[in-house]
C-alpha positions as CSV (number, residue, x, y, z in Angstrom):
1,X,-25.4,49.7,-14.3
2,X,-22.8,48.5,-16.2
3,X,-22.3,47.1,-19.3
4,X,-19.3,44.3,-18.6
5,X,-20.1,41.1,-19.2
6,X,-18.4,37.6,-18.0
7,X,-16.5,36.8,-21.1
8,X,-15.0,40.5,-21.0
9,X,-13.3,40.1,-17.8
10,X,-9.7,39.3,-17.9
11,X,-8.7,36.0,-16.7
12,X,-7.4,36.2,-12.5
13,X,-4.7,34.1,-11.2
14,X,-7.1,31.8,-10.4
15,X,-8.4,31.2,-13.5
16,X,-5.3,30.5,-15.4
17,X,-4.0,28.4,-12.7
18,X,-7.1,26.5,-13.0
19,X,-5.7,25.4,-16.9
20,X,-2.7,24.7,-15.4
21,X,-3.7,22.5,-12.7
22,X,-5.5,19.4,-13.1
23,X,-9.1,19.8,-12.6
24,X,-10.4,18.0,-8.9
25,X,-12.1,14.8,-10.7
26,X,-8.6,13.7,-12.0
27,X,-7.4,13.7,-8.7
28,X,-10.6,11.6,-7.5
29,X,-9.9,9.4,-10.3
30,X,-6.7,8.8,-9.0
31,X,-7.4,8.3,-5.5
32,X,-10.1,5.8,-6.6
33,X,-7.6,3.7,-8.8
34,X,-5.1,4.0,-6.1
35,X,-7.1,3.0,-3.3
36,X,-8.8,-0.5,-4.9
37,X,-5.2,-1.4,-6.5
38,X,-3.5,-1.6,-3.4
39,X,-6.8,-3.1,-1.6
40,X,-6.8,-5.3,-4.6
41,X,-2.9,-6.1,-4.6
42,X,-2.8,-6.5,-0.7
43,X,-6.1,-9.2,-0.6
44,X,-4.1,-10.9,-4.3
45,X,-1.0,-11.1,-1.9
46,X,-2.5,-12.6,1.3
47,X,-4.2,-14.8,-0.9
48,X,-1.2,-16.1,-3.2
49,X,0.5,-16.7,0.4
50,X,-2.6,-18.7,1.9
51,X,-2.3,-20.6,-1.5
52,X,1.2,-21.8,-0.1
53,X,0.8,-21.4,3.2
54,X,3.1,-24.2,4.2
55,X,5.8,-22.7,2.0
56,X,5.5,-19.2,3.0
57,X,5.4,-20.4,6.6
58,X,9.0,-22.0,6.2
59,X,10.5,-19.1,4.3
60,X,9.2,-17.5,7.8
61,X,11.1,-19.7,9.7
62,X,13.9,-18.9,7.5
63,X,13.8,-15.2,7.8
64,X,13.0,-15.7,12.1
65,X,16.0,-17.9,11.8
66,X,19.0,-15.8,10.1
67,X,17.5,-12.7,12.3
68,X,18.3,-15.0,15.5
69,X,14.5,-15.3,16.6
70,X,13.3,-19.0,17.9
71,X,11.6,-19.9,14.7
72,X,9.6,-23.0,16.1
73,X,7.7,-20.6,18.3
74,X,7.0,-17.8,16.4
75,X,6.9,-19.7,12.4
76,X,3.3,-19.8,12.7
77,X,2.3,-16.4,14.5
78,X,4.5,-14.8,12.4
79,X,3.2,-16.0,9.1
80,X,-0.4,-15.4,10.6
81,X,0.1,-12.0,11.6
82,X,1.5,-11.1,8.1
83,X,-1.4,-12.2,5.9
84,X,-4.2,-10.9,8.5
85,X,-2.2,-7.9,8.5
86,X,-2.7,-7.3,4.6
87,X,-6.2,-8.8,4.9
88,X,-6.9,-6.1,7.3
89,X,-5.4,-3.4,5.3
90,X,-7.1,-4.2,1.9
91,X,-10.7,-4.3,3.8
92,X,-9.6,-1.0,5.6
93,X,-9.4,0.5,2.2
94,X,-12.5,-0.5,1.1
95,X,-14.4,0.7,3.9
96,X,-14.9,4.4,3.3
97,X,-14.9,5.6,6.4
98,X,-11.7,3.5,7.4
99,X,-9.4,4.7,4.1
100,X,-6.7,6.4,5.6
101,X,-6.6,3.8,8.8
102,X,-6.1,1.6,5.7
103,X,-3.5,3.4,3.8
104,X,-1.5,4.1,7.2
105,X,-1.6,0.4,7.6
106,X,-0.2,-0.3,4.0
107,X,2.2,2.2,4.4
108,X,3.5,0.4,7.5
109,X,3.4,-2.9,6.2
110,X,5.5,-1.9,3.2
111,X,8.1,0.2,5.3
112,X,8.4,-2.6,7.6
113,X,8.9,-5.5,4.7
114,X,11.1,-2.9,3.1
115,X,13.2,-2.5,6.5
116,X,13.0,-6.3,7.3
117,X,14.2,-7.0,3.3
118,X,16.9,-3.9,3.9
119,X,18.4,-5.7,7.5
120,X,18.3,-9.2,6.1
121,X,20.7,-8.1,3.3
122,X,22.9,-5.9,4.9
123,X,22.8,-6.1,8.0
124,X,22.7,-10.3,8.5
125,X,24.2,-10.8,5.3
126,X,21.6,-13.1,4.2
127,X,21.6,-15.5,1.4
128,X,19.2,-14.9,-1.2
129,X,16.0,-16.3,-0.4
130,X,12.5,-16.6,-2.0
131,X,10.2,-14.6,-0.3
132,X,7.0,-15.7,-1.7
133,X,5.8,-12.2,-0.8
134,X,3.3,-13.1,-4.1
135,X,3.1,-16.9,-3.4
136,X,4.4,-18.7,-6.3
137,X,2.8,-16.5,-8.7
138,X,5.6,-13.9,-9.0
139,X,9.1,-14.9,-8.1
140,X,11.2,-12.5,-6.3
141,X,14.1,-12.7,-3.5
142,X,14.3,-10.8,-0.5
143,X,16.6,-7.9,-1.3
144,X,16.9,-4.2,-2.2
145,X,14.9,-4.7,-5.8
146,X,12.0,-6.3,-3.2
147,X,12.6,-2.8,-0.8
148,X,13.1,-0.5,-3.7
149,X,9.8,-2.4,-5.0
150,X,7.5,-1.8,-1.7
151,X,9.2,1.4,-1.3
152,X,7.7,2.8,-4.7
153,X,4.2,1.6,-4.0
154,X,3.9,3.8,-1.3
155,X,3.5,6.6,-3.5
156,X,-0.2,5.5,-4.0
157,X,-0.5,4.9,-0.1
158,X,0.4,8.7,0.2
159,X,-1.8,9.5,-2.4
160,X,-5.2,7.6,-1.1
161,X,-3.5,9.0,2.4
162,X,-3.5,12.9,1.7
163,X,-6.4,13.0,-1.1
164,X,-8.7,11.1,-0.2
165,X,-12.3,12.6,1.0
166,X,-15.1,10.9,1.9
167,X,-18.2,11.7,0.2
168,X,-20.8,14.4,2.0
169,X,-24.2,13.1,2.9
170,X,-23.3,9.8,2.4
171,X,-25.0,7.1,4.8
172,X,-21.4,6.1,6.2
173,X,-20.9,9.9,7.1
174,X,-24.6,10.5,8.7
């Protein structure tokens, strides 16, 4: 027998990375607050957009336009597609079972809006234009500042994208 006990042992790598690295809850946490702000921020936005939808549906129009796309056709598909589309993805994010269909479509929405904001400005040399991608709420033009802007909130995406794990034993899971 011997006579070691637990509080004897020297600490293995494991052990003092585990100081080091945050402990799992944290990340939980994280992916948590993650995942309902952008379900939160993507059902505030398809809201503040359905709150103007007339609005919103000509700066559509406008965007279709300067991109050489028939806008009388596709003003109203277009704007219709774009707030399901966020409807969709905050729901998918709320569903457990459907959080990382969610999060790879937020990450595409905000590529795509990022891309779209990226070709209007350089690439059609587009005036500044309101984009009312937050309704009237929160001004902002469609530029690199509103690319930059989606760009950075796909840092949560990726983190609700690679963290996230759905509870064991859960009724969703069974």
């Amino acid at each position: 027998m011997s006579d070691r006990r637990p509080e004897d042992e020297v600490p293995t790598e494991t052990h003092v990375s585990s100081f080091i690295l945050p402990p799992s809850s944290f990340f939980r946490w994280l992916v948590h607050i993650c995942r309902f702000a952008l379900a939160a921020l993507f059902l505030f936005t398809a809201g503040a957009k359905l709150w103007i939808l007339k609005i919103f549906a000509t700066n559509v129009a406008s965007l279709l336009s300067s991109a050489s796309i028939n806008y009388e056709r596709w003003q109203w598909p277009a704007t219709i597609l774009v707030i399901a589309a966020e409807i969709i993805a905050a729901l998918l994010l709320l569903i457990p079972r459907t959080v990382r269909f969610g999060a790879i479509l937020a990450a595409l929405l905000l590529v795509g809006f990022s891309a779209f904001a990226l070709y209007y400005v350089y690439v059609l040399h587009g005036e500044p234009l309101e984009c009312g991608c937050f309704g009237n709420i929160i001004g902002s033009q469609l530029g690199v500042k509103t690319a930059l802007r989606n760009l950075v909130l796909l840092v949560p995406v990726l983190v609700v994208f690679f963290r996230y794990q759905a509870r064991k034993g859960t009724a969703l899971e069974n």
